[in-house]
N, C-alpha and C positions, 0 to 999 in steps of 0.2 A: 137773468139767471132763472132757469125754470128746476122748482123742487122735486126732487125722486118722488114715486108714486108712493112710497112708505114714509114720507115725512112724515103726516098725520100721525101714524104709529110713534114715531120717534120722539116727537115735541109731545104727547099727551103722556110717553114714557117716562121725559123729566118733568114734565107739571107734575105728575103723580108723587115722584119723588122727592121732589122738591116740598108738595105737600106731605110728605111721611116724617122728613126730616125735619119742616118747622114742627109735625106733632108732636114727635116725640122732643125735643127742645124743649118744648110749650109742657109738658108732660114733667119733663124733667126739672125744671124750676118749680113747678106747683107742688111736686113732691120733697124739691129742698124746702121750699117755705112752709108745707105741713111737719117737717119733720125739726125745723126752726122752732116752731109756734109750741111740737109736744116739748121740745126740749125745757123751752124755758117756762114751762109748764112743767115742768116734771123740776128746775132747778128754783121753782116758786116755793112749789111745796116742802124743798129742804132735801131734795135729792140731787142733791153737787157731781159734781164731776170727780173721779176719783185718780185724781192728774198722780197721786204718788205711790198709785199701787206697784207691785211687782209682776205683773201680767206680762208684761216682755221679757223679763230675764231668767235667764239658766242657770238656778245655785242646786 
């Protein structure tokens, strides 16, 4: 089986993309784990989570 003359084109099209999408991944977890790390940072210092406000509801 001989490859079309644009193969090169096509297989470097998915490496590419293949590499954007582990970045952003990669990207994506390092930002959950800084925003992990402020949080309980921020609930060290005495600033809780405020689980009983009325922020969602409509009186």
């Amino acid at each position: 089986m001989q490859l079309p003359a644009h193969a090169a084109f096509i297989i470097a099209a998915y490496l590419v993309t293949v590499l954007v999408v582990i970045a952003l991944i990669a990207w994506v977890l390092a930002d959950y784990r800084a925003q992990q790390r402020d949080l309980a940072d921020l609930e060290a210092r005495g600033h809780g989570r405020k689980s009983g406000s009325n922020l969602g509801s409509k009186a």
